[in-house]
N, C-alpha and C positions, 0 to 999 in steps of 0.2 A: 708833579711828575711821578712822586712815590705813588700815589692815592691811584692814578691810573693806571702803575704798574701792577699794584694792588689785585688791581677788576681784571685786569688781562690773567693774571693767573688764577685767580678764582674762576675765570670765564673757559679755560685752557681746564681746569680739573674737574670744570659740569662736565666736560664734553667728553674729556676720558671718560668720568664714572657714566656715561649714559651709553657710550661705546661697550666699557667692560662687561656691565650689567645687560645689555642685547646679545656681547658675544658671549654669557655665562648661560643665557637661553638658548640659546641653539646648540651648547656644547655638555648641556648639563648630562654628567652621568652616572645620575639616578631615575632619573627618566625611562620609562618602558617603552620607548619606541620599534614602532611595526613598520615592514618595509610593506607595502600593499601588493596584490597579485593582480592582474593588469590585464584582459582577455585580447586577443591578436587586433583588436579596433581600439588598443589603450582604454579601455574602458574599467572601473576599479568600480566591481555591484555592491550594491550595499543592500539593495533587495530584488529577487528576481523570482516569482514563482514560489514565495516562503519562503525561499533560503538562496545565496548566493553561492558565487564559486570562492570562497573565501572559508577557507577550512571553518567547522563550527565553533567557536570561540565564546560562546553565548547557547543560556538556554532557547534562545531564539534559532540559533543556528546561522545567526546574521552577522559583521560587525561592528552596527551601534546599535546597541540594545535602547527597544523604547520604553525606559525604564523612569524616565524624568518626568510625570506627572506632575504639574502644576495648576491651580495652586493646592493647599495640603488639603479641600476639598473634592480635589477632580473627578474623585473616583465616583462621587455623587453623579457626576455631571456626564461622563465618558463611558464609551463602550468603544474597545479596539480590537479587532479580529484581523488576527493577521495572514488567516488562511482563507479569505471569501472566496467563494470559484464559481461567483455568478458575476458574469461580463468583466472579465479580467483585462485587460487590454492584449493585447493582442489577440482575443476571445480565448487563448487557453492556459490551462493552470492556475492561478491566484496571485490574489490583490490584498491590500486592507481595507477593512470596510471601519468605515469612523464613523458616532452619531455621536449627537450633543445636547441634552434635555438641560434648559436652563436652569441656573442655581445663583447665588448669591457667591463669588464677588460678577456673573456675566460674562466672565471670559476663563477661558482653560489651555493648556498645552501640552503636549507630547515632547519630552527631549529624546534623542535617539542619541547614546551617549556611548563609546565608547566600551566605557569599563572600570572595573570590574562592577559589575550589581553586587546587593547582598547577597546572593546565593552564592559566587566563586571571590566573598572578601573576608577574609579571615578575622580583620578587625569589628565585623559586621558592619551593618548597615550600605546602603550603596554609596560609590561613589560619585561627587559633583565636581571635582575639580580642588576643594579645598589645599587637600594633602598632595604630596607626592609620589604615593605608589598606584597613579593611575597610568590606563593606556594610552598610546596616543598610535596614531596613522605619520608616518612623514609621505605627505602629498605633493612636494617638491615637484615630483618627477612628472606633473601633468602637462600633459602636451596642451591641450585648449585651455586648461584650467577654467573648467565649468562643472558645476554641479546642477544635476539634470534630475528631472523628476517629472514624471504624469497623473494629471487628475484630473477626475468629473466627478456632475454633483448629481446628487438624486434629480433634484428639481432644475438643476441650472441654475438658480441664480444666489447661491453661495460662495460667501465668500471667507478668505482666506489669508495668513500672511505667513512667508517661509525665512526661516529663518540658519545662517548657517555660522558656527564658533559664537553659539550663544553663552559659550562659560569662559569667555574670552577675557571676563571679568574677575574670573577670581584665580587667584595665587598661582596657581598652576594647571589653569584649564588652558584654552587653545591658545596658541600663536597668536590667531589673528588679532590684530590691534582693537578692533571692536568687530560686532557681529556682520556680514555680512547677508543684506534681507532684499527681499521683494516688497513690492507697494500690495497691496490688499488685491490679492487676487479676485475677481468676477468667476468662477467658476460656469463651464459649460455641463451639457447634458453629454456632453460625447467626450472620449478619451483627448485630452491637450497637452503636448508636450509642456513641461516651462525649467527654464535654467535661471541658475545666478551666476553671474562675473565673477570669479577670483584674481582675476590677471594681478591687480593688483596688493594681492595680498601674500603675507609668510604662510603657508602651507606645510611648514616643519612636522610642526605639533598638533594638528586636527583629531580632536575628541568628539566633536558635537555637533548637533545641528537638528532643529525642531522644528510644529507647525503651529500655530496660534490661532484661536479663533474664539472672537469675540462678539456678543450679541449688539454690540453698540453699529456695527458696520456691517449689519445683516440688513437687507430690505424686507422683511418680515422679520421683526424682533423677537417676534412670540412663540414661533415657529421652530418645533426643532431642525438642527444642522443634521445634512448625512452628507458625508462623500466618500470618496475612494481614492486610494493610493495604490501606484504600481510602477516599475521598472525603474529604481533609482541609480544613481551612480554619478561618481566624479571621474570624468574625462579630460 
C-alpha cells in the first residue's frame, strides 16, 4: 500500500513539473515577443512585393529573415534573389527566384527566421534558436491558423518540401511541438496557391519556417532546380 502510495505521488509531481515547465513557456519573460500587424483580411505578410507591411525589422525589410542556409555548404549550391520581377504572381512587382546546382551532401535549405541575423546581433553571429535573446511572433491571434504561400517551377516538375517551426528543436526556438510540414510538393509551371494547417498547434512563440530541396526526390536528378516564391503569410 506504501509502495503505491509512493508511484501516485511521484506520478502527481511528473504532472506538475510538466505543467509548470509548459506554463514557464508561454509566461517567460525574457522572451522578445512581437505582437504581429494583421491587414483588414487577418492576414500577417511575411513577403509581399520584397517587402511587407510589417515595419522593416530586417536588412531584408521582411520579418523572417532568410538567413538560415543549410547545410554549411549551401552557398555553393544556392542562388536567392529576393527581388525577381519577371512573372511575379500576380504579374506585378516581385517574387523570389531560387536555383539549385548540385553539390555534395544533395540537398540544401533556406530558413526564414525571425531574428536577429548577425548584422543587428551584438553578440555576433546569427541567431538559430539556441540562446534566449531571440525574436519571436506570438501567432495566437490567427483566425484560420494557416500559413499560406505560392509557387511555380521553371520547368514544372520540381519538387519541394515546406516546412514551418523548424527550430522547434532547440532550447528556445518555436513553440511548436515539432515542425509542422508539407509532403514533397510536385511543383507546376503556373503560379499555385499552397497552405499548412496550424489548427493544431501553440503559435505563441513562432520564429521560423523554411524550404527544402533535395535532389534525391527530383524526377531528373541531374538537373538543376529553379523555382519561385511569392505572396506569403499566416492567416
Amino acid at each position: 500500500m506504501v509502495f503505491k502510495a509512493e508511484k501516485i505521488v511521484i506520478g502527481v509531481l511528473l504532472l506538475v513539473l510538466v505543467i509548470m515547465l509548459s506554463k514557464a513557456w508561454a509566461e517567460r519573460p525574457d522572451l522578445d515577443v512581437w505582437q504581429p500587424l494583421f491587414d483588414k483580411e487577418g492576414r500577417f505578410w511575411v513577403y509581399k512585393d520584397g517587402t511587407t507591411l510589417e515595419p522593416p525589422i530586417s536588412p531584408y525589410g521582411i520579418p523572417y529573415s532568410p538567413y538560415g542556409w543549410m547545410p554549411a555548404n549551401a552557398n555553393e549550391m544556392l542562388t536567392l534573389n529576393m527581388g525577381h520581377t519577371e512573372n511575379p504572381h500576380g504579374g506585378e512587382g516581385m517574387c523570389i527566384a531560387v536555383t539549385v546546382t548540385w553539390r555534395s551532401p544533395w540537398w540544401c535549405a533556406v530558413g526564414f527566421i525571425s531574428g536577429p541575423d548577425s548584422t543587428m546581433r551584438e553578440r555576433g553571429g546569427p541567431w538559430w534558436g539556441a540562446t534566449p535573446d531571440g525574436w519571436y511572433y506570438n501567432l495566437s491571434g490567427l483566425e484560420k491558423r494557416h500559413f499560406v504561400f505560392h509557387l511555380r517551377g521553371e520547368r514544372g516538375d520540381e519538387r519541394v518540401q515546406w516546412k514551418v517551426g523548424f527550430l522547434s528543436h532547440e532550447e528556445y526556438g518555436d513553440s511548436l511541438e515539432s515542425p509542422a510540414q508539407t509532403v514533397w510538393l510536385l511543383l507546376n509551371r503556373e503560379w499555385t496557391r499552397y497552405e499548412i494547417d496550424l489548427s493544431e498547434q501553440d503559435l505563441s512563440h513562432v520564429c521560423s519556417f523554411c524550404f527544402v530541396v533535395s535532389q534525391a526526390y527530383q524526377p531528373e536528378p541531374e538537373a538543376h532546380v529553379s523555382f519561385y516564391i511569392d505572396d506569403i503569410y499566416f492567416e
